[in-house]
PyMOL Python script that loads the backbone (N, CA, C, O; Angstrom):
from pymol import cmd

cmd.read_pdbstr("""\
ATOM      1  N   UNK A   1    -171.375 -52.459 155.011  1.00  0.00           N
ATOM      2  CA  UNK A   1    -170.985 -52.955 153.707  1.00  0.00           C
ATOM      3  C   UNK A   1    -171.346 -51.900 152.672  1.00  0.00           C
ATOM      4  O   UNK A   1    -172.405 -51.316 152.902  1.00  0.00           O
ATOM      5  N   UNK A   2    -170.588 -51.484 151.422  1.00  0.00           N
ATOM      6  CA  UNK A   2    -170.924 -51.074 150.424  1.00  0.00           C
ATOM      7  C   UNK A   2    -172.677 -51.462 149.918  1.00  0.00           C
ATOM      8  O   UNK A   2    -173.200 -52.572 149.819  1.00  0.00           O
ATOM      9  N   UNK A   3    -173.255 -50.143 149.674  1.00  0.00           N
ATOM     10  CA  UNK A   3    -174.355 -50.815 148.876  1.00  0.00           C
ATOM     11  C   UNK A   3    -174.525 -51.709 147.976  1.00  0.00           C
ATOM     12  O   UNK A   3    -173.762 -51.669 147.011  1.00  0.00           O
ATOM     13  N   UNK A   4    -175.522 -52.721 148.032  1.00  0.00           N
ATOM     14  CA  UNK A   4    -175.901 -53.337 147.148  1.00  0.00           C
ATOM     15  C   UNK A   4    -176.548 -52.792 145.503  1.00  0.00           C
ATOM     16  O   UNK A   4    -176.533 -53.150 144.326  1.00  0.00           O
ATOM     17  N   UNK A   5    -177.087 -51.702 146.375  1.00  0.00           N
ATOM     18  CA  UNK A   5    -177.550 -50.850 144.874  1.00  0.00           C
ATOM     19  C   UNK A   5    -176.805 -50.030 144.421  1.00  0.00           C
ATOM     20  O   UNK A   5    -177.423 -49.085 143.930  1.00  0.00           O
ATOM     21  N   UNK A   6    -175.711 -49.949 144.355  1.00  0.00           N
ATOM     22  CA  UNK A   6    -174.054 -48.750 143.826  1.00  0.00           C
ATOM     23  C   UNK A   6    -174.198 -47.712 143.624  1.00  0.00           C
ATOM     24  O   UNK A   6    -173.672 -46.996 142.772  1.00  0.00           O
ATOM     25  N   UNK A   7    -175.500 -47.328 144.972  1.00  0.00           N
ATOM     26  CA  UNK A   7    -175.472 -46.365 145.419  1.00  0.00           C
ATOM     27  C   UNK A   7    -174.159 -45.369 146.263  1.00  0.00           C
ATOM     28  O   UNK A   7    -174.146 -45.795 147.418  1.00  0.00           O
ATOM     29  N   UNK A   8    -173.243 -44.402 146.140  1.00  0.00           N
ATOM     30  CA  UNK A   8    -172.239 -44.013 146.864  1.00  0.00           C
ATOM     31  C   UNK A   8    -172.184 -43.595 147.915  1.00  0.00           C
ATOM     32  O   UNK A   8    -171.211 -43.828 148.632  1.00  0.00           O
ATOM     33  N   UNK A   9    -173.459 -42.677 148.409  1.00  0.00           N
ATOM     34  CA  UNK A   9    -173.887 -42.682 149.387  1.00  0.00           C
ATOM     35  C   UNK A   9    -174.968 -43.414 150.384  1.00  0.00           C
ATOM     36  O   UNK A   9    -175.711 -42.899 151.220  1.00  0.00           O
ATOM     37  N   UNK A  10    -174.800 -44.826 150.000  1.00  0.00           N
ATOM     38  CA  UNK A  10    -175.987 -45.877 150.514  1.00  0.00           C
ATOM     39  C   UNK A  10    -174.889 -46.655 151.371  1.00  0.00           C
ATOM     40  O   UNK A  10    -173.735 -46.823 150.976  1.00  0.00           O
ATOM     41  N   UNK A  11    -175.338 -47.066 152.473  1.00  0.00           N
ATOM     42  CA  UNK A  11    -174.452 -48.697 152.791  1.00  0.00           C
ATOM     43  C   UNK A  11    -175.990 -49.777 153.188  1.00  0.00           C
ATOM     44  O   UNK A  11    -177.124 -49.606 153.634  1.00  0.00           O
ATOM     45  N   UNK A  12    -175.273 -50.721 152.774  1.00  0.00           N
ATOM     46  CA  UNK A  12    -176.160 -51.714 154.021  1.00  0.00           C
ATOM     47  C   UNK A  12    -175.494 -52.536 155.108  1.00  0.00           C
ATOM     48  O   UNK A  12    -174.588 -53.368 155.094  1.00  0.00           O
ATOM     49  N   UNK A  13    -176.133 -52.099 155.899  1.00  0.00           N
ATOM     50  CA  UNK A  13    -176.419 -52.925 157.260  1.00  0.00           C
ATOM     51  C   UNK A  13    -176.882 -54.122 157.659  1.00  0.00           C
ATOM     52  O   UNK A  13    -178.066 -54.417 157.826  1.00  0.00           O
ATOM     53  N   UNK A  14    -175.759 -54.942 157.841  1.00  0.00           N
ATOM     54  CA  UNK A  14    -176.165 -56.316 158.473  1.00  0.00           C
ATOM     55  C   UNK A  14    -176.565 -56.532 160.107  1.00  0.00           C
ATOM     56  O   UNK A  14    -175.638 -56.114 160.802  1.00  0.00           O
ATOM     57  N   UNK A  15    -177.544 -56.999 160.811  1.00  0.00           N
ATOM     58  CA  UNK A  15    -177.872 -57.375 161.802  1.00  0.00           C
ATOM     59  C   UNK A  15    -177.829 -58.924 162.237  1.00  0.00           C
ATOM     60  O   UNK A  15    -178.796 -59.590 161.869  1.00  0.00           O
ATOM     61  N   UNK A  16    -177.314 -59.259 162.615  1.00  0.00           N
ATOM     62  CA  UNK A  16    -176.897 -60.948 163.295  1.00  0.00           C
ATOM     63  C   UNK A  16    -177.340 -60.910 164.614  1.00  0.00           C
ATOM     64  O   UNK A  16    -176.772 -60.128 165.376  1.00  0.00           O
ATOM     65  N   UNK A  17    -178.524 -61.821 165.155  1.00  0.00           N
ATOM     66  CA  UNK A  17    -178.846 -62.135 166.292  1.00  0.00           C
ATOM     67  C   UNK A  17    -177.676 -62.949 166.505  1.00  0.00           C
ATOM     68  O   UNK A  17    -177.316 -63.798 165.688  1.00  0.00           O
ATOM     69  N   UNK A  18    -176.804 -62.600 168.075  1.00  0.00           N
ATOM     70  CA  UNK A  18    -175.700 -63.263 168.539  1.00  0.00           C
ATOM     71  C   UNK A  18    -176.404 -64.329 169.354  1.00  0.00           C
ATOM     72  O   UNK A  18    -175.668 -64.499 170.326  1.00  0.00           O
ATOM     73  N   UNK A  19    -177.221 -64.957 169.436  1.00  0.00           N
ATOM     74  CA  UNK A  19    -177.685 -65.868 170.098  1.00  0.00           C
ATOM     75  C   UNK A  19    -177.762 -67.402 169.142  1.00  0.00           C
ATOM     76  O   UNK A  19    -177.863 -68.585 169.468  1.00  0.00           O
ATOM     77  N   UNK A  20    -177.666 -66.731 167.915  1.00  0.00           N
ATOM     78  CA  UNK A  20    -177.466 -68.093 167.204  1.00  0.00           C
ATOM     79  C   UNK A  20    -175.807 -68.364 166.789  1.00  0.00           C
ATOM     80  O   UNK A  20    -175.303 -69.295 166.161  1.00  0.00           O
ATOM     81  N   UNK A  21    -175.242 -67.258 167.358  1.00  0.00           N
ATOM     82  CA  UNK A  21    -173.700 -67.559 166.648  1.00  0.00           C
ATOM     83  C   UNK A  21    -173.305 -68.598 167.942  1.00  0.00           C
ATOM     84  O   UNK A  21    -173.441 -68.638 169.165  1.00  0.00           O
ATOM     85  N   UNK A  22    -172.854 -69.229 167.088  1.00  0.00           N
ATOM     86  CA  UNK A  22    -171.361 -70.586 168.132  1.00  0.00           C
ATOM     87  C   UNK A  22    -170.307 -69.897 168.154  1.00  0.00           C
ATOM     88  O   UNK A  22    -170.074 -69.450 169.277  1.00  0.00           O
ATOM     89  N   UNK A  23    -169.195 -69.486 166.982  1.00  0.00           N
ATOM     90  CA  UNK A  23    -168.371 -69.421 166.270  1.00  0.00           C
ATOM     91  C   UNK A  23    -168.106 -68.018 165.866  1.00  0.00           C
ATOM     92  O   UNK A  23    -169.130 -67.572 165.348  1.00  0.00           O
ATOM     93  N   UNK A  24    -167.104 -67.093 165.891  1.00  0.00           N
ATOM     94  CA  UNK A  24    -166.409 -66.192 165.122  1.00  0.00           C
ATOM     95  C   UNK A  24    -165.128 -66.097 164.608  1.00  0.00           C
ATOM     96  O   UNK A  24    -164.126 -66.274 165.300  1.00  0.00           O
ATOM     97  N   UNK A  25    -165.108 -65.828 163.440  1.00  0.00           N
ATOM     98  CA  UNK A  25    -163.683 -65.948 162.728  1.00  0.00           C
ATOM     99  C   UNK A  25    -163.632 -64.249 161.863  1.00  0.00           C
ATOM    100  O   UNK A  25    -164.543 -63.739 161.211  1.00  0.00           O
ATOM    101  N   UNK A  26    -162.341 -63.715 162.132  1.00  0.00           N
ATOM    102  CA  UNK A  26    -161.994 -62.467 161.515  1.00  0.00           C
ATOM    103  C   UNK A  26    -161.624 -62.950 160.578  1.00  0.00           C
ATOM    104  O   UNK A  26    -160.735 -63.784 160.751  1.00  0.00           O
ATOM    105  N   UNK A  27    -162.161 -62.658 158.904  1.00  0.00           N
ATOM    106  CA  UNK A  27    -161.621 -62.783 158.099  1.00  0.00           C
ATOM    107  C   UNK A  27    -160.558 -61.822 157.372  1.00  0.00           C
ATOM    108  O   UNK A  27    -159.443 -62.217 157.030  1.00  0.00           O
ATOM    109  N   UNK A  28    -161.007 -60.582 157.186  1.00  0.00           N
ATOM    110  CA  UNK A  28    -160.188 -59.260 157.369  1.00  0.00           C
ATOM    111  C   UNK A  28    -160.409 -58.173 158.572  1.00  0.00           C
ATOM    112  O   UNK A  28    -161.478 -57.603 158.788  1.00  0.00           O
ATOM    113  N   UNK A  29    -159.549 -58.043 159.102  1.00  0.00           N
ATOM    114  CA  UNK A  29    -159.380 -56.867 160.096  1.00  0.00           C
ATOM    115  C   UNK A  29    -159.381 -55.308 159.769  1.00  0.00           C
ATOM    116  O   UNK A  29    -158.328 -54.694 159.597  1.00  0.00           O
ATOM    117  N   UNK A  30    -160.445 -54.802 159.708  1.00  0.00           N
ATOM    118  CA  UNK A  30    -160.012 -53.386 159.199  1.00  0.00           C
ATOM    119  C   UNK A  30    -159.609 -52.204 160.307  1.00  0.00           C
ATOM    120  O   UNK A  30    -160.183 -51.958 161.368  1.00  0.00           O
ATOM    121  N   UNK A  31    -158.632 -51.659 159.821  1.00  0.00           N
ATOM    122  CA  UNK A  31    -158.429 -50.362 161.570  1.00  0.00           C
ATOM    123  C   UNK A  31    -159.097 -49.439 160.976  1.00  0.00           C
ATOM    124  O   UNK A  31    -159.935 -49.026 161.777  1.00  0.00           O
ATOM    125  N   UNK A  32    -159.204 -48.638 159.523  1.00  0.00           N
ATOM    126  CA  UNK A  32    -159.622 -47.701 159.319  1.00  0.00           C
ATOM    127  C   UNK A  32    -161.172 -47.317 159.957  1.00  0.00           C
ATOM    128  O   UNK A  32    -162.019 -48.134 160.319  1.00  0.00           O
ATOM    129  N   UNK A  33    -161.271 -45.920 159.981  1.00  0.00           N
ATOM    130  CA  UNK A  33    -162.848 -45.667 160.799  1.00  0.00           C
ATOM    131  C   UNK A  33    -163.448 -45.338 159.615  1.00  0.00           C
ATOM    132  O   UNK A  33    -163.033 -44.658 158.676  1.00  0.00           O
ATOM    133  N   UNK A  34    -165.015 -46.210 159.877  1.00  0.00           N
ATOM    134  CA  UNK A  34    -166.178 -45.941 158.769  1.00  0.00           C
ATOM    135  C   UNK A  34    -166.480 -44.774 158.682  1.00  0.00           C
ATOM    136  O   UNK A  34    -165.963 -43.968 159.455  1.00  0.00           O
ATOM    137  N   UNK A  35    -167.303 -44.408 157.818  1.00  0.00           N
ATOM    138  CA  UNK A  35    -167.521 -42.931 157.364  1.00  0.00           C
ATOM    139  C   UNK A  35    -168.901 -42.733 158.488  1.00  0.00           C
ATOM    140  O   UNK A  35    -169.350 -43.765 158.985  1.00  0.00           O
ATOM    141  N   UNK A  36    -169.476 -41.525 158.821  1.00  0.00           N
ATOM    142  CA  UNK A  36    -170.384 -41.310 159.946  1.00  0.00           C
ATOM    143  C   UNK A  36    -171.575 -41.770 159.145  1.00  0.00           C
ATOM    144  O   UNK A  36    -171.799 -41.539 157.957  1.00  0.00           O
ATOM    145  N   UNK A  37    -172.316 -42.476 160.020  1.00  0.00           N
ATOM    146  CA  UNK A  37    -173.898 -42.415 159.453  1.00  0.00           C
ATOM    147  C   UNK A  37    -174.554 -41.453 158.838  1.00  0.00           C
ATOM    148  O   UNK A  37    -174.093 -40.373 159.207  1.00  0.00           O
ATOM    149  N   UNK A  38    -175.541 -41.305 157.958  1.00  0.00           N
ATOM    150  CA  UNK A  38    -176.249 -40.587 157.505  1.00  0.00           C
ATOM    151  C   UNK A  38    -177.448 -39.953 158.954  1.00  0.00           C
ATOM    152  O   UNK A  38    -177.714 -40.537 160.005  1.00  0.00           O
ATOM    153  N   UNK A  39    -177.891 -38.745 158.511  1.00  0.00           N
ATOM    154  CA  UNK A  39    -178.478 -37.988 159.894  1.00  0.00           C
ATOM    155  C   UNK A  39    -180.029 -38.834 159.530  1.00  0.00           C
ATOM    156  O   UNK A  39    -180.313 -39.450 158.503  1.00  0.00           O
ATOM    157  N   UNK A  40    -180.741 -38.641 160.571  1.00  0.00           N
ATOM    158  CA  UNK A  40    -181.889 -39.173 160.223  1.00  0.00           C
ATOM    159  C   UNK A  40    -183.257 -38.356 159.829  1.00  0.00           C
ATOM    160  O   UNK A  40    -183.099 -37.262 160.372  1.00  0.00           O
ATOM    161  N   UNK A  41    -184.180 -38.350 159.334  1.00  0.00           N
ATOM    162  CA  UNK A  41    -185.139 -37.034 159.704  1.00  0.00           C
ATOM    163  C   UNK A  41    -186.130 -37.431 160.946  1.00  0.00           C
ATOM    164  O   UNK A  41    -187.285 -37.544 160.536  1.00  0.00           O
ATOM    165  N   UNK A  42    -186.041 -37.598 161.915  1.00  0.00           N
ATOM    166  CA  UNK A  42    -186.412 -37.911 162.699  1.00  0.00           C
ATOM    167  C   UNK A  42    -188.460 -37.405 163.083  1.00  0.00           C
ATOM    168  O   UNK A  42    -189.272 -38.033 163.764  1.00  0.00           O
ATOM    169  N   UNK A  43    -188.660 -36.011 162.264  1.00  0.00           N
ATOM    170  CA  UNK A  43    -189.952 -36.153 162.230  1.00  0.00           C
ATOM    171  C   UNK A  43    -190.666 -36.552 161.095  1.00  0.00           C
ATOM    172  O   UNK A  43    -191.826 -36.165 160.961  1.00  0.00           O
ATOM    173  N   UNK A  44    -190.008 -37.446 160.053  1.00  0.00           N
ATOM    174  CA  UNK A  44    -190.485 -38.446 158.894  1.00  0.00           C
ATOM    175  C   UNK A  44    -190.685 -39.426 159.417  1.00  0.00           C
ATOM    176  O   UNK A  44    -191.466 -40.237 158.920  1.00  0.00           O
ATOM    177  N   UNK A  45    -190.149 -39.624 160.398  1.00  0.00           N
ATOM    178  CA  UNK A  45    -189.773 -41.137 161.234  1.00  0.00           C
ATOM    179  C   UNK A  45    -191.122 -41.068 161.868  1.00  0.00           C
ATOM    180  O   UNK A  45    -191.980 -41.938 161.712  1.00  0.00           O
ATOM    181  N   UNK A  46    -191.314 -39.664 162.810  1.00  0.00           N
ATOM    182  CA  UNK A  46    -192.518 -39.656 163.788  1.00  0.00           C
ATOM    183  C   UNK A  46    -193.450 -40.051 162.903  1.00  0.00           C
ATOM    184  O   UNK A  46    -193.792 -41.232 162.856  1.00  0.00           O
ATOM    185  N   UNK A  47    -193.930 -39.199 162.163  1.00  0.00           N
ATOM    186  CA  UNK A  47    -195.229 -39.195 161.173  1.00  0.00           C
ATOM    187  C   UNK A  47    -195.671 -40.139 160.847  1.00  0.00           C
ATOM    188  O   UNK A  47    -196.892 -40.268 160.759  1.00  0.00           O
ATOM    189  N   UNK A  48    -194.407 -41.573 160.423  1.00  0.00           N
ATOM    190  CA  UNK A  48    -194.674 -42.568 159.539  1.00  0.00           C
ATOM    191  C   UNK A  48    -195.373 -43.491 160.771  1.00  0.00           C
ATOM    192  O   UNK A  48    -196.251 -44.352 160.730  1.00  0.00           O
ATOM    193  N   UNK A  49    -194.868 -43.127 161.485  1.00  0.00           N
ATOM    194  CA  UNK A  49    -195.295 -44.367 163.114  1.00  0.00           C
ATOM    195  C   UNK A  49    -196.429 -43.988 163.562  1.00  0.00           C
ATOM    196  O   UNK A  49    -197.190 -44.743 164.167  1.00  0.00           O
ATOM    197  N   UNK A  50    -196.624 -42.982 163.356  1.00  0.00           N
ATOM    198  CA  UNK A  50    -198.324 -42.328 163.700  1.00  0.00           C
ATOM    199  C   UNK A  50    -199.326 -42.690 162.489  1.00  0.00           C
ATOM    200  O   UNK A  50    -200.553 -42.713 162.587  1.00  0.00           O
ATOM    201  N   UNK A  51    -198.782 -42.892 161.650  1.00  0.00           N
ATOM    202  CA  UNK A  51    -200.026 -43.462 160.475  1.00  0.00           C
ATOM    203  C   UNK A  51    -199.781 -44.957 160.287  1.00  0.00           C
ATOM    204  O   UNK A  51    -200.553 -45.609 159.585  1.00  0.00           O
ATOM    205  N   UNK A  52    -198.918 -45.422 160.782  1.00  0.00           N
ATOM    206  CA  UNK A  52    -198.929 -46.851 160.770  1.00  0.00           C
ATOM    207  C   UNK A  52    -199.833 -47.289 162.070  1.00  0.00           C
ATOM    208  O   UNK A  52    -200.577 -48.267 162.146  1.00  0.00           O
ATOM    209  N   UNK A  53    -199.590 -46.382 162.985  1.00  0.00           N
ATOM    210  CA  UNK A  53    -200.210 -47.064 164.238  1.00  0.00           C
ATOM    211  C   UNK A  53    -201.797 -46.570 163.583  1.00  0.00           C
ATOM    212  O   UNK A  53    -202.590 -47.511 163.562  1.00  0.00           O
ATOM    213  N   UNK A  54    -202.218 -45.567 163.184  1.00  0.00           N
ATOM    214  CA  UNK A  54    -203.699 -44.931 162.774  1.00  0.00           C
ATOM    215  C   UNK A  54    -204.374 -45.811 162.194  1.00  0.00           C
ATOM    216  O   UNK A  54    -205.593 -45.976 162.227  1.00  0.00           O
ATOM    217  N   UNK A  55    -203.222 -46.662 161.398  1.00  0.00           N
ATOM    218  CA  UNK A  55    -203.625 -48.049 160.152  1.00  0.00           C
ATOM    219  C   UNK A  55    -204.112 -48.828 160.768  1.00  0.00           C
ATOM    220  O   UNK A  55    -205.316 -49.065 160.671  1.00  0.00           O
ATOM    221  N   UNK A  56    -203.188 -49.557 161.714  1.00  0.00           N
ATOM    222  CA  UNK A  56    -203.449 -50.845 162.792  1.00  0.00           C
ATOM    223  C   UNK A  56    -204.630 -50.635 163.630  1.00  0.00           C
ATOM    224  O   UNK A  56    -205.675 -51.274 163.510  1.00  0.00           O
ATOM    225  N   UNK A  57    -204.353 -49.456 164.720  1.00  0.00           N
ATOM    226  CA  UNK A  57    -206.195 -48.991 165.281  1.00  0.00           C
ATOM    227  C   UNK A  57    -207.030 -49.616 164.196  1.00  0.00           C
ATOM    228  O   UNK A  57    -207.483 -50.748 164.364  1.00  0.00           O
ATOM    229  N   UNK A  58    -207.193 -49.130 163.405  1.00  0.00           N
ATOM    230  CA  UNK A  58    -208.854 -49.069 162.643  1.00  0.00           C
ATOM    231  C   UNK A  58    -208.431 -50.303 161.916  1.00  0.00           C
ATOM    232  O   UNK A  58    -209.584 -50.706 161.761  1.00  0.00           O
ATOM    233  N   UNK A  59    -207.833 -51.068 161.444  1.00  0.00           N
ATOM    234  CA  UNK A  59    -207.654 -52.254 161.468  1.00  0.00           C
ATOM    235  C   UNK A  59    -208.151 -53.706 162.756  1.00  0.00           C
ATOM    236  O   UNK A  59    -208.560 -54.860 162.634  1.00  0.00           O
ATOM    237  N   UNK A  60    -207.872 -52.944 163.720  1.00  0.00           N
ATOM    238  CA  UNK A  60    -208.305 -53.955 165.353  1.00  0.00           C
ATOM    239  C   UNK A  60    -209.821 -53.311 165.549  1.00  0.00           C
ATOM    240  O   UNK A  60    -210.702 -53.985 166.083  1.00  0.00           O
ATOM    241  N   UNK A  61    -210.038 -52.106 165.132  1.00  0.00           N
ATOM    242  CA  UNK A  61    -211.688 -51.408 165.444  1.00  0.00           C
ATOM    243  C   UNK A  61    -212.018 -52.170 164.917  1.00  0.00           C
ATOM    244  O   UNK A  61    -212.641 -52.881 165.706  1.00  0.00           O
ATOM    245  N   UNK A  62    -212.043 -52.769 163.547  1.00  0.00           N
ATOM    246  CA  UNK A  62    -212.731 -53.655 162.277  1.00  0.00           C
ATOM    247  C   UNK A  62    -212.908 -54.926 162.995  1.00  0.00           C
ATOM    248  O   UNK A  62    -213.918 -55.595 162.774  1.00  0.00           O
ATOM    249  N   UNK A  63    -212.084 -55.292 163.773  1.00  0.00           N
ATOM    250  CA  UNK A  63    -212.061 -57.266 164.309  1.00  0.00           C
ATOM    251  C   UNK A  63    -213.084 -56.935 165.638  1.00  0.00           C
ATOM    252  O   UNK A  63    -213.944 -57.748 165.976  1.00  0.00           O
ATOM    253  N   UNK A  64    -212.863 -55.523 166.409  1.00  0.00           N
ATOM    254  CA  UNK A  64    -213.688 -55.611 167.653  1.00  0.00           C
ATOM    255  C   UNK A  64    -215.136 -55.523 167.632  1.00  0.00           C
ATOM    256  O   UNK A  64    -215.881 -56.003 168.486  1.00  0.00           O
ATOM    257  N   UNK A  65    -215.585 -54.687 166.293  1.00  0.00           N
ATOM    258  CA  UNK A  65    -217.089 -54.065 165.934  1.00  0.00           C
ATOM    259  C   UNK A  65    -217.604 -55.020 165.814  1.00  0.00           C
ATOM    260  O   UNK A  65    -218.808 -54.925 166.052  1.00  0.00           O
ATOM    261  N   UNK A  66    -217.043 -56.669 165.346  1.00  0.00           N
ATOM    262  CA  UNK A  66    -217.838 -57.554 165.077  1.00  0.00           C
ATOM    263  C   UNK A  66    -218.260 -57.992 163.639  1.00  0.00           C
ATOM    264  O   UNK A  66    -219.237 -58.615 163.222  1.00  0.00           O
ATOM    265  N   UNK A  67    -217.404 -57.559 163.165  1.00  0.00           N
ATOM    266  CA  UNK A  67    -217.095 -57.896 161.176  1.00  0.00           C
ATOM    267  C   UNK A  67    -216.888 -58.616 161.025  1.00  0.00           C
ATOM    268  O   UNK A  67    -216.288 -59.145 161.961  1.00  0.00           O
ATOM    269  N   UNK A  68    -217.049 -59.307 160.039  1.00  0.00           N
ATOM    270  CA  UNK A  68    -216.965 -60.708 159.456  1.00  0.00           C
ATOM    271  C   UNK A  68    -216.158 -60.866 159.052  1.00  0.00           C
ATOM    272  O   UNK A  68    -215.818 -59.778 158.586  1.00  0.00           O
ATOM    273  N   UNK A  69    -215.256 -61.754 158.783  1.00  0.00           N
ATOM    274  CA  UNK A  69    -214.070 -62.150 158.166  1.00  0.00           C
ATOM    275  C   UNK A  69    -214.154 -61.555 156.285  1.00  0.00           C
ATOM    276  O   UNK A  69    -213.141 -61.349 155.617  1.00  0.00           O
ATOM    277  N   UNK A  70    -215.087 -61.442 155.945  1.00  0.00           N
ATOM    278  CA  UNK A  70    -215.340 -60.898 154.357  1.00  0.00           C
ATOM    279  C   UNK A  70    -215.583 -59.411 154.571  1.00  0.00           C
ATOM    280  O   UNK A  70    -215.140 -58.540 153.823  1.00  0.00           O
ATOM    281  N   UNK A  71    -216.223 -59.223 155.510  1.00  0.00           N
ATOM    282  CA  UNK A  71    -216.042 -57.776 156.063  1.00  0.00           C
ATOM    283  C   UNK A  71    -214.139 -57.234 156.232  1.00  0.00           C
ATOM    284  O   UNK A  71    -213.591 -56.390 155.523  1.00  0.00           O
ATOM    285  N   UNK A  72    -213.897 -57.528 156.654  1.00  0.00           N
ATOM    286  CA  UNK A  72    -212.932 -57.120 157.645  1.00  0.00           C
ATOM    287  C   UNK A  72    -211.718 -57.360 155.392  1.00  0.00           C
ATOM    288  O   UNK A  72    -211.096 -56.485 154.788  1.00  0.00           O
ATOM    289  N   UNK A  73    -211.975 -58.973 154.953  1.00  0.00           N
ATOM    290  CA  UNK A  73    -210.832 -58.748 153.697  1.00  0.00           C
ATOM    291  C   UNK A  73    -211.404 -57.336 153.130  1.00  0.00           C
ATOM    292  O   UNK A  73    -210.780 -56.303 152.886  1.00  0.00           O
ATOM    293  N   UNK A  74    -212.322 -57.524 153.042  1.00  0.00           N
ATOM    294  CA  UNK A  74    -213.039 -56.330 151.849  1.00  0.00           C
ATOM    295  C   UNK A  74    -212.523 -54.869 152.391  1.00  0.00           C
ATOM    296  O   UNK A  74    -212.284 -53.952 151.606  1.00  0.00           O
ATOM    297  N   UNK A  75    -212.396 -54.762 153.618  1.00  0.00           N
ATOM    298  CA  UNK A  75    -211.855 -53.187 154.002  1.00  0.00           C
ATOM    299  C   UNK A  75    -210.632 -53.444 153.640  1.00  0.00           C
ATOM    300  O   UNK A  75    -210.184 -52.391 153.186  1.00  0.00           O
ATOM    301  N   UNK A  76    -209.414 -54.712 153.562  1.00  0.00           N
ATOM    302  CA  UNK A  76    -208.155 -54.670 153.487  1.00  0.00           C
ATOM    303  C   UNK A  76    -207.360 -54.492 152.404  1.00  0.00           C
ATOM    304  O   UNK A  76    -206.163 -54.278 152.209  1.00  0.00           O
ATOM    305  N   UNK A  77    -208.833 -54.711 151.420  1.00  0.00           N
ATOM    306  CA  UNK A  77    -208.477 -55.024 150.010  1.00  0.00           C
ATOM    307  C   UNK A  77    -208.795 -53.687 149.475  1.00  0.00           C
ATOM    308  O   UNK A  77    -208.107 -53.455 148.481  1.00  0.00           O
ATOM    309  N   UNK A  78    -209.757 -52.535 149.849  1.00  0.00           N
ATOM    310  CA  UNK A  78    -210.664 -51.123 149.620  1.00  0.00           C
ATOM    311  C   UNK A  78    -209.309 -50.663 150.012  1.00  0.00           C
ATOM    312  O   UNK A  78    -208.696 -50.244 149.029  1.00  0.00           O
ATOM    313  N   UNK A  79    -208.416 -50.579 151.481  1.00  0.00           N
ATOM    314  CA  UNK A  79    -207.526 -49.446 151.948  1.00  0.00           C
ATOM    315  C   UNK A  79    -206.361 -50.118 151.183  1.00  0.00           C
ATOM    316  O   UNK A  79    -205.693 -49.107 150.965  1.00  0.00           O
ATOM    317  N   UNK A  80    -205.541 -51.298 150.533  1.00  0.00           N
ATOM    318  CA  UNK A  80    -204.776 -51.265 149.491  1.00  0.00           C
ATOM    319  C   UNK A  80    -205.004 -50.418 148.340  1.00  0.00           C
ATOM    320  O   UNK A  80    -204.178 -49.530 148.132  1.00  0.00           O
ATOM    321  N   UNK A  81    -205.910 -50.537 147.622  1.00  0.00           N
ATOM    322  CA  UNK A  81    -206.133 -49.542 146.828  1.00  0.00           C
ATOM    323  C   UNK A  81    -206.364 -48.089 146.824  1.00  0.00           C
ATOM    324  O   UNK A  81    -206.545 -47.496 145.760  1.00  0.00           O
TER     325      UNK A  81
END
""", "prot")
cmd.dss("prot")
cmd.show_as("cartoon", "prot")
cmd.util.cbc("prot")
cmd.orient("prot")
């Protein structure tokens, strides 16, 4: 679909789990071919998954060490900021 933000080079992407569809109906048929995806940066991608996972570790270190539930907000609330 055209972006929502009218952006020209943006689209968005709808995802539909087919497990809840009953029913399909073509409302318009298009033949024309979409324009190619945008490339990805694929080691922005790596990086971001390596500090998310770095996050979560020391997030589960915090529940295993034996922290207290005021322990454990107080680090959640220190690494937001």
């Amino acid at each position: 679909c055209p972006s929502s933000s009218g952006k020209p080079n943006h689209a968005d992407i709808l995802l539909v789990n087919l497990q809840y569809v009953s029913e399909v109906e073509i409302i318009n048929d298009h033949t024309e071919t979409p324009p190619p995806l945008a490339s990805l940066n694929v080691s922005k991608l790596a990086n971001k998954a390596r500090t998310e996972k770095e996050e979560k570790m020391s997030q589960a270190y915090a529940i295993s060490a034996g922290v207290s539930l005021e322990g454990q907000q107080l680090f959640q609330t220190i690494h937001k900021t």
